[in-house]
TORKOL-4160 file (C-alpha; in steps of 0.2 Angstrom, whole numbers, padded with zeros to 4 digits, m for minus):
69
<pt num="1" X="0000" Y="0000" Z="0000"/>
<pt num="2" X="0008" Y="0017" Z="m0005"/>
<pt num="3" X="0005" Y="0034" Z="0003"/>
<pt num="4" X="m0007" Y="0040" Z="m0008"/>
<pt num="5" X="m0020" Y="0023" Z="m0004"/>
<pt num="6" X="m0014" Y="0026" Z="0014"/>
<pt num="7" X="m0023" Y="0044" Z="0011"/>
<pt num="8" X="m0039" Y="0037" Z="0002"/>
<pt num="9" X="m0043" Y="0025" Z="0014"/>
<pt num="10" X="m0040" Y="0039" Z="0032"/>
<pt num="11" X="m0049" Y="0050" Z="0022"/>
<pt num="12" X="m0064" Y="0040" Z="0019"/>
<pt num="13" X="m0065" Y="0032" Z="0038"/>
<pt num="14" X="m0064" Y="0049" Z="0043"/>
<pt num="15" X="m0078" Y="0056" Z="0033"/>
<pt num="16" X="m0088" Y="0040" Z="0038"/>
<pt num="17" X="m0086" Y="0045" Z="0057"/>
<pt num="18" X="m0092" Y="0063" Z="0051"/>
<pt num="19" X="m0110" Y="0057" Z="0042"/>
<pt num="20" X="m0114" Y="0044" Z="0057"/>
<pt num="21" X="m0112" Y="0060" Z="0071"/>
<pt num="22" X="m0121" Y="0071" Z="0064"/>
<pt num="23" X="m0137" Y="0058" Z="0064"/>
<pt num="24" X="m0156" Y="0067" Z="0065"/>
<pt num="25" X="m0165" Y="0058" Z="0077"/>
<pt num="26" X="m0185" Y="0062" Z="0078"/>
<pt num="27" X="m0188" Y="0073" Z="0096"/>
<pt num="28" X="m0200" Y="0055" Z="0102"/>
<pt num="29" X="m0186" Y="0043" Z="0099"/>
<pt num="30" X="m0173" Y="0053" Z="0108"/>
<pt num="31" X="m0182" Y="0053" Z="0123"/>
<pt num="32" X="m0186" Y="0037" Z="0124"/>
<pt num="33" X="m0167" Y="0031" Z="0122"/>
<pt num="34" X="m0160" Y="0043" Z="0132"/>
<pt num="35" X="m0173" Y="0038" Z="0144"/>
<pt num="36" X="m0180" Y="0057" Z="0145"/>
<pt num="37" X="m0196" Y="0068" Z="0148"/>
<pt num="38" X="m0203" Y="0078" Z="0134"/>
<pt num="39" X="m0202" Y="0092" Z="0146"/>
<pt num="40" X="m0185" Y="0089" Z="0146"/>
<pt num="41" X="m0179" Y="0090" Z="0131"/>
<pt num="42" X="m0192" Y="0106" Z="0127"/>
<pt num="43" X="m0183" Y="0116" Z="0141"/>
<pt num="44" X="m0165" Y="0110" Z="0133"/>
<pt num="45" X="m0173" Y="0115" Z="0117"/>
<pt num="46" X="m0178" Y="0130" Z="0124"/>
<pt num="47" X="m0163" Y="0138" Z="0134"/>
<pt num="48" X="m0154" Y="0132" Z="0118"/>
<pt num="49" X="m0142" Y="0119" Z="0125"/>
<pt num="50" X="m0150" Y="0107" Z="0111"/>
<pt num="51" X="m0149" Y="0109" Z="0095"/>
<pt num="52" X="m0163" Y="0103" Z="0084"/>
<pt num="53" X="m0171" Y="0104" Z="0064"/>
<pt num="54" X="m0190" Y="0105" Z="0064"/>
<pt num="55" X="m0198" Y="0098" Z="0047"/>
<pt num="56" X="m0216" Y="0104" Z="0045"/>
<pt num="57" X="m0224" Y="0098" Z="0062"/>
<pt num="58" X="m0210" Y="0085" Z="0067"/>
<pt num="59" X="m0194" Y="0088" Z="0076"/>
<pt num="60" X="m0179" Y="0080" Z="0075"/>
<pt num="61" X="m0162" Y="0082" Z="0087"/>
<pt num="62" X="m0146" Y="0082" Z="0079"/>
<pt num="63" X="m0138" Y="0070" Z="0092"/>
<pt num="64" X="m0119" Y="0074" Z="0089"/>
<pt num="65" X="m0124" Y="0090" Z="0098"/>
<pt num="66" X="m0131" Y="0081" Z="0113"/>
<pt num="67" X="m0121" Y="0087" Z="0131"/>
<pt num="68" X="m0109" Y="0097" Z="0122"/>
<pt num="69" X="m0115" Y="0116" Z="0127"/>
């Protein structure tokens, strides 16, 4: 294996780590695996310490963001 495969293949682990963080989990889901309250997620949401997307009605949590503000 020369440098430039050596490259390639870092390269494309590293962008695989990049799309699986940055994952959209619907608002319903993410409570129920992180084992919390609506309430609470709507004060994080809130005070802006989660970051979320909303898509007409439904609202997803970016999870890579989750406990790091």
């Amino acid at each position: 294996m020369n440098l430039e495969e050596s490259i390639r293949q870092i390269v494309s682990e590293e962008l695989d780590k990049r799309d699986q963080s940055s994952k959209l989990t619907p608002q319903d889901q993410f409570c129920k695996e992180k084992n919390l309250s609506r309430t609470t997620v709507w004060r994080a949401r809130r005070s802006g310490q989660l970051e979320t997307v909303t898509i007409g009605r439904k609202v997803f949590v970016n999870e890579s963001q989750f406990g790091k503000k």
